[in-house]
OpenMM code with the backbone's topology and positions (N, CA, C; nanometers):
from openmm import Vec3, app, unit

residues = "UNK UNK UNK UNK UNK UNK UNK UNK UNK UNK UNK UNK UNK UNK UNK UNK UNK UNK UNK UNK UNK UNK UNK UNK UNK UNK UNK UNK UNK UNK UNK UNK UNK UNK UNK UNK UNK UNK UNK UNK UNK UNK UNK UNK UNK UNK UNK UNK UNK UNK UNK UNK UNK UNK UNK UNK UNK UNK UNK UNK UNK UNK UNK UNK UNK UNK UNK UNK UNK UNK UNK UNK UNK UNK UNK UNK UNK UNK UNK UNK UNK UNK UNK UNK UNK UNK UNK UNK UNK UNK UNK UNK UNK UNK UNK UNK UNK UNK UNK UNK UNK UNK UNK UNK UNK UNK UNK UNK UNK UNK UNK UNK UNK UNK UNK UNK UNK UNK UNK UNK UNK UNK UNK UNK UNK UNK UNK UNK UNK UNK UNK UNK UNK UNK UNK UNK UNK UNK UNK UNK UNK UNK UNK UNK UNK".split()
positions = [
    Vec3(0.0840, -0.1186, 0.0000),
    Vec3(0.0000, 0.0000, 0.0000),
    Vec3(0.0878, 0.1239, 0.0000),
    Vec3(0.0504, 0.2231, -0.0649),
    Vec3(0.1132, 0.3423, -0.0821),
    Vec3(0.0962, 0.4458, -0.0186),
    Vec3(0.1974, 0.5462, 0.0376),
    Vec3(0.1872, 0.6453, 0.1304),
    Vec3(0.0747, 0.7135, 0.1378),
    Vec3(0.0301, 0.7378, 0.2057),
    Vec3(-0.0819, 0.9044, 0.2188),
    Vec3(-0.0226, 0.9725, 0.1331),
    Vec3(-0.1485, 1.0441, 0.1105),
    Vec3(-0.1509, 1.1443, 0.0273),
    Vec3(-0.1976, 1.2941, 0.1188),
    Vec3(-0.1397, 1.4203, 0.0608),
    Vec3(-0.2457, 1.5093, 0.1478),
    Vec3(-0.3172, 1.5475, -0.0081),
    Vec3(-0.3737, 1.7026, 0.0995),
    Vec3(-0.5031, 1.7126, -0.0477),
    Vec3(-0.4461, 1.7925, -0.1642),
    Vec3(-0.3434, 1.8315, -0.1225),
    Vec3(-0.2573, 1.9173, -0.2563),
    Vec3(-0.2378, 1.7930, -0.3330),
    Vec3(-0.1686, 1.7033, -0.2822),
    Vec3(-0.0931, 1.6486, -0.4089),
    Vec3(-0.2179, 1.5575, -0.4788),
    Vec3(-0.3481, 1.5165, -0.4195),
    Vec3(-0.4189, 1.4399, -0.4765),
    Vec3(-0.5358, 1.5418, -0.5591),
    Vec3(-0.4939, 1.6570, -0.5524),
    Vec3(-0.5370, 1.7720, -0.6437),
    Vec3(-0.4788, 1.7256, -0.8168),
    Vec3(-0.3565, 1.7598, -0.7822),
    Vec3(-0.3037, 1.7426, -0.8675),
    Vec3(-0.2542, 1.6115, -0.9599),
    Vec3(-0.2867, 1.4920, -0.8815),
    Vec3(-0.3302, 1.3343, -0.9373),
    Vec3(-0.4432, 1.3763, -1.0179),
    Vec3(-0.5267, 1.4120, -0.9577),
    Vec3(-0.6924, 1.4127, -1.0309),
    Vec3(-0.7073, 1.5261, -1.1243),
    Vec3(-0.6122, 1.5908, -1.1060),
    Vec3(-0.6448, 1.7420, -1.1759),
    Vec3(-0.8251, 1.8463, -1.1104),
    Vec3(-0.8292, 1.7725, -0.9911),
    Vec3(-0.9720, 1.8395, -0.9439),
    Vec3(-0.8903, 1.9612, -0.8297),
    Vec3(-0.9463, 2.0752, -0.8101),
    Vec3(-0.9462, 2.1852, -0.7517),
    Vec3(-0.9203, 2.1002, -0.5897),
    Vec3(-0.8790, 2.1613, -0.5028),
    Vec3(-0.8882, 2.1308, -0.3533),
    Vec3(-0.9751, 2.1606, -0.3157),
    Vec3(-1.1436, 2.3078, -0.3470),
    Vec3(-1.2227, 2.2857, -0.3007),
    Vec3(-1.3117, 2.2028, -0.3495),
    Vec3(-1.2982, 2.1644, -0.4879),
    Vec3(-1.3964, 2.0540, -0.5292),
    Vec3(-1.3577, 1.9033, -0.4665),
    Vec3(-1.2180, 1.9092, -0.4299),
    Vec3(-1.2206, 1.7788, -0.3623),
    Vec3(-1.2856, 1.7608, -0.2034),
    Vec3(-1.3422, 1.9079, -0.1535),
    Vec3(-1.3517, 1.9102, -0.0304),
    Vec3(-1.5093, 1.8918, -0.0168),
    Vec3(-1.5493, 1.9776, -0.1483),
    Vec3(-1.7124, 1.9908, -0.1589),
    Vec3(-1.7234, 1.8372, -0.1705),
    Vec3(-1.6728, 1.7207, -0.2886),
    Vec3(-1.7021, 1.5905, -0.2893),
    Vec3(-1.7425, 1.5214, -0.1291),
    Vec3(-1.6190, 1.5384, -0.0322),
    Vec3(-1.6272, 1.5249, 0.0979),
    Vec3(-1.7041, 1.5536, 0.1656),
    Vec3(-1.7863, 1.6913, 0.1308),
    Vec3(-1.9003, 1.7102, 0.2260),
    Vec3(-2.0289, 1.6438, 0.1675),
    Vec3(-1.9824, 1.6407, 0.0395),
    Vec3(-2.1217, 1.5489, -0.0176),
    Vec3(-2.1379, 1.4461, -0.0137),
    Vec3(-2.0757, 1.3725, 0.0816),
    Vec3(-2.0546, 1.2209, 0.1036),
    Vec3(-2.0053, 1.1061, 0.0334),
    Vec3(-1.9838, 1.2263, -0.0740),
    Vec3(-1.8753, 1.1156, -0.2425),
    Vec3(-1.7642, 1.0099, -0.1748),
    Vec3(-1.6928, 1.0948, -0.1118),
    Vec3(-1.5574, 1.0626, -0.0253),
    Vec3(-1.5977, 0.9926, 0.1158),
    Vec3(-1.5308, 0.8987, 0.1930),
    Vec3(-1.5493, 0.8559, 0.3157),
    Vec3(-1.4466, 0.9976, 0.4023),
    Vec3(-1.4699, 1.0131, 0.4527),
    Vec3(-1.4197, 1.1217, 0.5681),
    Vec3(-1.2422, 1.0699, 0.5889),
    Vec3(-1.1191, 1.1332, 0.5678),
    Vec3(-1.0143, 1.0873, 0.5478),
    Vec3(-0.9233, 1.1183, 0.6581),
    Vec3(-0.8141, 0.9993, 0.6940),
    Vec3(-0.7822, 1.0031, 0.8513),
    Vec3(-0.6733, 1.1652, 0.8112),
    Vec3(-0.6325, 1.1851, 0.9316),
    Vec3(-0.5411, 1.3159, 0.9199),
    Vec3(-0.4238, 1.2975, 1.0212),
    Vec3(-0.3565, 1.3900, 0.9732),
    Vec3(-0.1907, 1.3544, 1.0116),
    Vec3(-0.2092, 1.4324, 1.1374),
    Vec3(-0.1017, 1.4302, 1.2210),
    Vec3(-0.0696, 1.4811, 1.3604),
    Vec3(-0.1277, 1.6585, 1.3422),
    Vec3(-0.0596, 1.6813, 1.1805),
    Vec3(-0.0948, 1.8632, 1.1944),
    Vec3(-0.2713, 1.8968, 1.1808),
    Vec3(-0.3025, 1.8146, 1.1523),
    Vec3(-0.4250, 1.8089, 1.0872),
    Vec3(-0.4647, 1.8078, 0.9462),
    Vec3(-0.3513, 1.8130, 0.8972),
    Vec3(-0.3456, 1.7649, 0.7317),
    Vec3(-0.4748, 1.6338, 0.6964),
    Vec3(-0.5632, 1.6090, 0.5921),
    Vec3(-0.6360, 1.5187, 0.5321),
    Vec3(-0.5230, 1.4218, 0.4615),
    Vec3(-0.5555, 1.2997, 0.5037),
    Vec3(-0.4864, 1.1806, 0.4111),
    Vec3(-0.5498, 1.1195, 0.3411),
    Vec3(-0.5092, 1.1061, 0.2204),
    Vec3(-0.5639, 1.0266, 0.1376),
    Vec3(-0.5123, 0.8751, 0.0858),
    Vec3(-0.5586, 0.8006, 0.0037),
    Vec3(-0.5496, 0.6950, 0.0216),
    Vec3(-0.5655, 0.6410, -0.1189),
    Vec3(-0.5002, 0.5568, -0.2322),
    Vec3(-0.5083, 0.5429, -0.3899),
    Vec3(-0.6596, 0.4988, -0.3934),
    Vec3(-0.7360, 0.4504, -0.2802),
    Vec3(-0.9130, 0.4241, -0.3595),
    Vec3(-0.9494, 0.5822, -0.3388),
    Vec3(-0.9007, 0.6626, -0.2625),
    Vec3(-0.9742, 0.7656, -0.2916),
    Vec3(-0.9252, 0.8490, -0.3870),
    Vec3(-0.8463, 0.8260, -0.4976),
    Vec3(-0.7858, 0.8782, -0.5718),
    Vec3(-0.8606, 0.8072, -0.6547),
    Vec3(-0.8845, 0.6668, -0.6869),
    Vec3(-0.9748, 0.6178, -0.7787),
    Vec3(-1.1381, 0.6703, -0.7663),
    Vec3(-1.1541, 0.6666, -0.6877),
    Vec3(-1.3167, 0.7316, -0.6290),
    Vec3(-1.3123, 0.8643, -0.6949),
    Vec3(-1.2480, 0.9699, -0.6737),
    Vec3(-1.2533, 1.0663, -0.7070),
    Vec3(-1.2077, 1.1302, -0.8781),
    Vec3(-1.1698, 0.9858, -0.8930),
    Vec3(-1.1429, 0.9709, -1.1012),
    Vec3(-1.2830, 0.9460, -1.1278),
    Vec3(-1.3312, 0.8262, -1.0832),
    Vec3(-1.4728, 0.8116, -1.0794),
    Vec3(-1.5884, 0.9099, -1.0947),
    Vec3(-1.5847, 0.9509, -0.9848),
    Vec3(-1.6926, 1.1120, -0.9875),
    Vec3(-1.6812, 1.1843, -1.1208),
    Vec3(-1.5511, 1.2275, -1.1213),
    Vec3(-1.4944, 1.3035, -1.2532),
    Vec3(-1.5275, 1.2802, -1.4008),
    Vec3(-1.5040, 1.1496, -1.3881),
    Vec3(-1.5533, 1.0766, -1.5216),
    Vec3(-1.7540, 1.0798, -1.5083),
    Vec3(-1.7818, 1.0373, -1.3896),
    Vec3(-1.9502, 0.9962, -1.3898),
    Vec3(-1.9523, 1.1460, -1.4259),
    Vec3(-1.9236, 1.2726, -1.4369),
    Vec3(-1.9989, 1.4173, -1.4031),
    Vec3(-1.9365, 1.4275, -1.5673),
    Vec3(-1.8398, 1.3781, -1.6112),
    Vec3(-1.8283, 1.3985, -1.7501),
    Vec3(-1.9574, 1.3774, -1.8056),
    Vec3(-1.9729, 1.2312, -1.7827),
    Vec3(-2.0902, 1.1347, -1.9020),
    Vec3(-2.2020, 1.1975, -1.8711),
    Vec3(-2.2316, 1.2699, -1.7515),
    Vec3(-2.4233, 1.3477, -1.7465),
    Vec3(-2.4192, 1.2913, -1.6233),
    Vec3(-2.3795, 1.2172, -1.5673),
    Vec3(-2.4749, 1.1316, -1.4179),
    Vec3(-2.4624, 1.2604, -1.3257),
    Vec3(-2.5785, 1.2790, -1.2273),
    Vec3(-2.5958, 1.3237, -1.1190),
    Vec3(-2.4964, 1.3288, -1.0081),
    Vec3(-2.4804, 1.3349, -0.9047),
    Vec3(-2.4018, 1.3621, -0.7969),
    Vec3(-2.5011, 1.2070, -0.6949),
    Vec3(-2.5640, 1.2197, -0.7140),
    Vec3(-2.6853, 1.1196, -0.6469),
    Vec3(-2.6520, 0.9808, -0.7495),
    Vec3(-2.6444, 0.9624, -0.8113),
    Vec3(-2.6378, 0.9023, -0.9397),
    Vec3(-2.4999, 0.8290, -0.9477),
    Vec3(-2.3352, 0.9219, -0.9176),
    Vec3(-2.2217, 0.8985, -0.8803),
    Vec3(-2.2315, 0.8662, -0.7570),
    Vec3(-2.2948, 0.8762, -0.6756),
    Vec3(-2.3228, 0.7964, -0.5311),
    Vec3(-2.3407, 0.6671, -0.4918),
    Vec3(-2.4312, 0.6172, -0.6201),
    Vec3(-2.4644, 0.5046, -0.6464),
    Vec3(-2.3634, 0.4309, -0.6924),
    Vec3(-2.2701, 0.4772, -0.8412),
    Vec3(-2.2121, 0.3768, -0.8780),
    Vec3(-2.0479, 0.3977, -0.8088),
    Vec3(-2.0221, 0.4981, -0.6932),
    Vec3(-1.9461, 0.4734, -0.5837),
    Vec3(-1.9819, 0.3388, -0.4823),
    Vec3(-2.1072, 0.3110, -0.4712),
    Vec3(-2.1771, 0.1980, -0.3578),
    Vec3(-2.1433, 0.0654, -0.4356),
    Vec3(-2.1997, 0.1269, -0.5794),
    Vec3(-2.1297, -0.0483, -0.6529),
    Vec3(-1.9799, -0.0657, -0.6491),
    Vec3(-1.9009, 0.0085, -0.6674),
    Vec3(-1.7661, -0.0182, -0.6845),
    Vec3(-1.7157, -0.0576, -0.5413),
    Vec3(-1.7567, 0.0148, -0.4366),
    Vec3(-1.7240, -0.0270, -0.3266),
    Vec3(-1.7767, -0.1679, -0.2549),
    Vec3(-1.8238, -0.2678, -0.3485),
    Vec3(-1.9006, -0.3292, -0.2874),
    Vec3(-2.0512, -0.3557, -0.2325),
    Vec3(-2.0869, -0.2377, -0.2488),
    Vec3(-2.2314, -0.2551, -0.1613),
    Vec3(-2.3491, -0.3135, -0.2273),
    Vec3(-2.3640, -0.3232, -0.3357),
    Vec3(-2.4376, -0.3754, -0.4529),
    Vec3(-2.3597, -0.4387, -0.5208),
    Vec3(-2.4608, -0.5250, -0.6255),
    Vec3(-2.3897, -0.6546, -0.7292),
    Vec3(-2.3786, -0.5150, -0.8466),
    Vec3(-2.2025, -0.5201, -0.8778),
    Vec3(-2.2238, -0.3733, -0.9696),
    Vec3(-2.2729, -0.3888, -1.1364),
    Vec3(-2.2722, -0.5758, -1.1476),
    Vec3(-2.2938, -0.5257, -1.3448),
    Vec3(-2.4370, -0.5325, -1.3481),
    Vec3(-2.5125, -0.5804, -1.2359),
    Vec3(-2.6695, -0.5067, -1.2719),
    Vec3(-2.7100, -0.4214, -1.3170),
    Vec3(-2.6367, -0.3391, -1.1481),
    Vec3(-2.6417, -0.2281, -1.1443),
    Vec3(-2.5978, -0.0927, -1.2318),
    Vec3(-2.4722, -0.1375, -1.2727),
    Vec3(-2.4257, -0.0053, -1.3201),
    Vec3(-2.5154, -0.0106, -1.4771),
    Vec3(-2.5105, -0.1165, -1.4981),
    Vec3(-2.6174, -0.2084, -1.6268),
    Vec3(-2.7350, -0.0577, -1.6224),
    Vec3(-2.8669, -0.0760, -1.5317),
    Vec3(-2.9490, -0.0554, -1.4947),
    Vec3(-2.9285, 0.1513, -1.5058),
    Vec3(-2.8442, 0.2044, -1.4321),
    Vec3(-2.7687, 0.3821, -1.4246),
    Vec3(-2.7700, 0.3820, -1.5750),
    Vec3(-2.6948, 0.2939, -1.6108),
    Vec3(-2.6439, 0.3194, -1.7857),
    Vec3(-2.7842, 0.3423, -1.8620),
    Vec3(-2.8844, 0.2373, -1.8619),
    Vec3(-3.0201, 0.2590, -1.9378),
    Vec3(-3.0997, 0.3672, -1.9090),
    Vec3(-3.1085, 0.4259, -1.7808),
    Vec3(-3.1604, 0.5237, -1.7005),
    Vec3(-3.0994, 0.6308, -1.7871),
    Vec3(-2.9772, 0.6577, -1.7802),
    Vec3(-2.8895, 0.7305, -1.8332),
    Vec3(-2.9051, 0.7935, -2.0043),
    Vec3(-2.8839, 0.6868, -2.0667),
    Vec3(-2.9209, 0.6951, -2.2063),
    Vec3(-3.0500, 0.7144, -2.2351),
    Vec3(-3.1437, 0.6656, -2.1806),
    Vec3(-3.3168, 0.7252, -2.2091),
    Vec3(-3.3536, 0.8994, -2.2069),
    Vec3(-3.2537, 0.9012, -2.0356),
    Vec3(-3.2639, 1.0733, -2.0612),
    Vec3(-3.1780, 1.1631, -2.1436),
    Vec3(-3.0437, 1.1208, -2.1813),
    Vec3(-2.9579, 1.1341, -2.2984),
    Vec3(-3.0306, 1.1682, -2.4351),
    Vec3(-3.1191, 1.0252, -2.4718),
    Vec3(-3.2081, 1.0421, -2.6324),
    Vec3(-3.3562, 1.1347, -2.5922),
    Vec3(-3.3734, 1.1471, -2.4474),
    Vec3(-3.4858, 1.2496, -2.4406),
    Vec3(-3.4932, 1.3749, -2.4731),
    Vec3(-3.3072, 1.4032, -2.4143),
    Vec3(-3.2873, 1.5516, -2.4262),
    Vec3(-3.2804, 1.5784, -2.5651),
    Vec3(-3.2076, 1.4713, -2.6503),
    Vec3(-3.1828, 1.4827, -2.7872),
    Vec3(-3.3011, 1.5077, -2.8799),
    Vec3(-3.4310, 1.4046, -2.8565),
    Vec3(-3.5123, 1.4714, -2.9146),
    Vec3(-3.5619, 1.5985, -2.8971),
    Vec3(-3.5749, 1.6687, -2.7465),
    Vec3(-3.6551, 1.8106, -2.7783),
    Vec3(-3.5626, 1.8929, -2.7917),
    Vec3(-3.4482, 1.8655, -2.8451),
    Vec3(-3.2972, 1.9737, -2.9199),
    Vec3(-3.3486, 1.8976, -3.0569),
    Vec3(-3.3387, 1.8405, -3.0930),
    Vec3(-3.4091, 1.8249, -3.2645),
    Vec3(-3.5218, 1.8907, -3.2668),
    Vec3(-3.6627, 1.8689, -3.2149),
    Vec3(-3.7822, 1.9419, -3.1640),
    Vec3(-3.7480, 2.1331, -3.2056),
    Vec3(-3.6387, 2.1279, -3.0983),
    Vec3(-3.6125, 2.2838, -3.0927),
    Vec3(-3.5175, 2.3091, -3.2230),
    Vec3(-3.4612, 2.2512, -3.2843),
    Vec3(-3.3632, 2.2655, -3.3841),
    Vec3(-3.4826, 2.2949, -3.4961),
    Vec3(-3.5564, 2.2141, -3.5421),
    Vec3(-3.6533, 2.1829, -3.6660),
    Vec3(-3.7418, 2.3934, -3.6329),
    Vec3(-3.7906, 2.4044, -3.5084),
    Vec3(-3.8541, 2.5172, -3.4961),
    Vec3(-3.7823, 2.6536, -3.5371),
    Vec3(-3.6673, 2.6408, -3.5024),
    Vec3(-3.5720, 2.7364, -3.5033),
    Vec3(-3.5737, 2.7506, -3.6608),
    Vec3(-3.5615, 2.6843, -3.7256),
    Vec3(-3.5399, 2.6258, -3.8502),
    Vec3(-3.6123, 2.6762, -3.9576),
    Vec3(-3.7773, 2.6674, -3.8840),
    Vec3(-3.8610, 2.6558, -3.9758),
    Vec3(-3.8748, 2.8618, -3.9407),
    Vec3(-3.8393, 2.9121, -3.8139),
    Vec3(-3.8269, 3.0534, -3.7472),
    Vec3(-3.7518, 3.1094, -3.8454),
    Vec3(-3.6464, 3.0691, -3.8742),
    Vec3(-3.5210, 3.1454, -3.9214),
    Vec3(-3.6079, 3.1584, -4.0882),
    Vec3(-3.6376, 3.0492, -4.1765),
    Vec3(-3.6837, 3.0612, -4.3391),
    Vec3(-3.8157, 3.1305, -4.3078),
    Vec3(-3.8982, 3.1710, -4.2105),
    Vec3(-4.0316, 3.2737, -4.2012),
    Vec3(-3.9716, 3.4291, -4.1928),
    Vec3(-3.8401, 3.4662, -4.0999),
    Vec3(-3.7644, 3.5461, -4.1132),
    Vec3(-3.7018, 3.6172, -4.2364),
    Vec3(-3.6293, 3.5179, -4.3050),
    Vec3(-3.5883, 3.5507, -4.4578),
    Vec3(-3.6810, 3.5567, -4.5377),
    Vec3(-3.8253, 3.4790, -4.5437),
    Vec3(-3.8999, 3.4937, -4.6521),
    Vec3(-3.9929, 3.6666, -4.6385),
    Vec3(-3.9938, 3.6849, -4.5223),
    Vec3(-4.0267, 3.7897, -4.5057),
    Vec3(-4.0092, 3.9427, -4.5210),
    Vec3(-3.8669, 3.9149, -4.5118),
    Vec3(-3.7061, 4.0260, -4.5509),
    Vec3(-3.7128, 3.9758, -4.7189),
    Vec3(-3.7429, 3.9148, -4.7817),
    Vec3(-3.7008, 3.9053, -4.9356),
    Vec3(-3.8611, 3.9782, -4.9702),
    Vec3(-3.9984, 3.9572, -4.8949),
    Vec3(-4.0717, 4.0616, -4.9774),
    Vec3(-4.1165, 4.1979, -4.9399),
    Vec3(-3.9983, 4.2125, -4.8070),
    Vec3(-4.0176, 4.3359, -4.8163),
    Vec3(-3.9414, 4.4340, -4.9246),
    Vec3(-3.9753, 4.5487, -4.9558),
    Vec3(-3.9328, 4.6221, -5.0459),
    Vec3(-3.8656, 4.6891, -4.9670),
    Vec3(-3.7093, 4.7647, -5.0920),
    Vec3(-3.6653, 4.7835, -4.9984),
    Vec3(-3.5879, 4.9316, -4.9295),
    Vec3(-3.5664, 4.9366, -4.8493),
    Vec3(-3.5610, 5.0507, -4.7430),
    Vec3(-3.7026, 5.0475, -4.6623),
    Vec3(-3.7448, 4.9480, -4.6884),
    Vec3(-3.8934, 4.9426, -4.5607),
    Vec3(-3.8758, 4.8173, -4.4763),
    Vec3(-3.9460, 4.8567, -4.3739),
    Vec3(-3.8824, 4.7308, -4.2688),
    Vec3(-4.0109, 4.6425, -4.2349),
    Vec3(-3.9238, 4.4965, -4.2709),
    Vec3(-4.0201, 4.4158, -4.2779),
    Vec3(-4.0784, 4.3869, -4.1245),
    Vec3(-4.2218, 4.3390, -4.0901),
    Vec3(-4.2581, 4.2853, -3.9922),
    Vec3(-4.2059, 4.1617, -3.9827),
    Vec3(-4.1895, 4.1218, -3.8600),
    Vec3(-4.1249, 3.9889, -3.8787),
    Vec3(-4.2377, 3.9016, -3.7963),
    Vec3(-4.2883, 3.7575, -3.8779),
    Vec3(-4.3547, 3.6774, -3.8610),
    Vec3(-4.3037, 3.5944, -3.7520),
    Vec3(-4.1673, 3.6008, -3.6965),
    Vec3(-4.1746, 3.5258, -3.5887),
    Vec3(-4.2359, 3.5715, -3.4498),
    Vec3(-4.2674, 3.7027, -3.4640),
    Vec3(-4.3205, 3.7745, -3.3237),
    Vec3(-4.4578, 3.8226, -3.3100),
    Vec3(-4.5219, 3.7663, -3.4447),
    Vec3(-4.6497, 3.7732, -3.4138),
    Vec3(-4.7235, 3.6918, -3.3016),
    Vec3(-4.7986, 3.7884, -3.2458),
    Vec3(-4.8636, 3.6849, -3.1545),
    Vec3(-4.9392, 3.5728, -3.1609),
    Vec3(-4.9568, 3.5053, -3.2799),
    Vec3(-5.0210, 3.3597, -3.3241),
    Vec3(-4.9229, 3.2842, -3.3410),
    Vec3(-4.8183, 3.3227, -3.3493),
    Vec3(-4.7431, 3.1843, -3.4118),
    Vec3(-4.5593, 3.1744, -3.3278),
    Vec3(-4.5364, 3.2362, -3.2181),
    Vec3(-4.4367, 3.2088, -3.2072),
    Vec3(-4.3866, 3.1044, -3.0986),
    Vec3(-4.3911, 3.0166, -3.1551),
    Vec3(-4.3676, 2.8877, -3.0665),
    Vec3(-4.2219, 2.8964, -2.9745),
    Vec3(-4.1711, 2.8900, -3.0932),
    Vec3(-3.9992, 2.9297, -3.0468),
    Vec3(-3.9919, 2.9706, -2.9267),
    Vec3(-4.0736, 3.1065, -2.9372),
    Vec3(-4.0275, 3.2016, -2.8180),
    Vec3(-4.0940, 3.1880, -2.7032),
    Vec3(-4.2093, 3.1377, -2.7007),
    Vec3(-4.3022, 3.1310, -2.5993),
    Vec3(-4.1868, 3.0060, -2.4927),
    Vec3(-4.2435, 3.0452, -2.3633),
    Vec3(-4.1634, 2.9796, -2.2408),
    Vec3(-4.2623, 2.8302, -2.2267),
    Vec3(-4.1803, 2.7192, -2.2046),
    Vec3(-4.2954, 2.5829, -2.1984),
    Vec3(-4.3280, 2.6142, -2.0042),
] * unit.nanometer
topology = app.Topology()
chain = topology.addChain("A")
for resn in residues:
    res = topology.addResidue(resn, chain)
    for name in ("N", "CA", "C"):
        topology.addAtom(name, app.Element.getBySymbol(name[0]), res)
């Protein structure tokens, strides 16, 4: 097993900030870490893996609640290829959810932007066209859901 670590140098293993490694800690990501005579935090290579972990789960979209979980599988506490099985599908459903209403919103924008130009091509010109996206019947776009 390999020396302690304090929290500088496992900053700089992870490339994570010292207060984001501290906020992890208060968020219960981290187990609470023993400390040296000065009161220095020690760390320990699973919490150097734990905290690659987080890093990577907050890359892919997962939650903080979510990285909690597949901290409990790795540590044991659950059977993890169910599980992490199970986060992953969870995961990707809301992934292709978001994707459709960004296509949804892409296609509107879309169809916003050619009502815009068709509008500017019949106006004549030095007169300013009304623009059909801000009429009050039809602007989907803009309206708040």
């Amino acid at each position: 097993m390999s020396d302690p670590l304090k929290i500088g140098d496992v900053a700089k293993k992870t490339g994570l900030s010292i207060d984001t490694i501290r906020f992890y800690e208060k968020q219960g990501l981290l187990r609470l870490p023993s400390r040296s005579e000065g009161g220095f935090r020690l760390f320990q290579e699973t919490d150097i893996a734990n905290l690659r972990l987080i890093r990577s789960g907050q890359s892919l979209g997962f939650s903080l609640d979510e990285i909690r979980d597949l901290l409990s599988i790795r540590n044991g506490i659950s059977l993890p290829c169910t599980d992490v099985k199970r986060l992953l599908e969870q995961k990707l459903l809301s992934v292709r959810e978001k994707i459709a209403e960004l296509n949804s919103l892409e296609g509107e924008i879309t169809t916003s932007l050619k009502e815009c130009k068709q509008a500017l091509r019949r106006a004549s010109s030095g007169s300013q066209a009304n623009c059909p996206v801000l009429s009050v019947s039809r602007p989907k776009v803009l309206r708040k859901k």
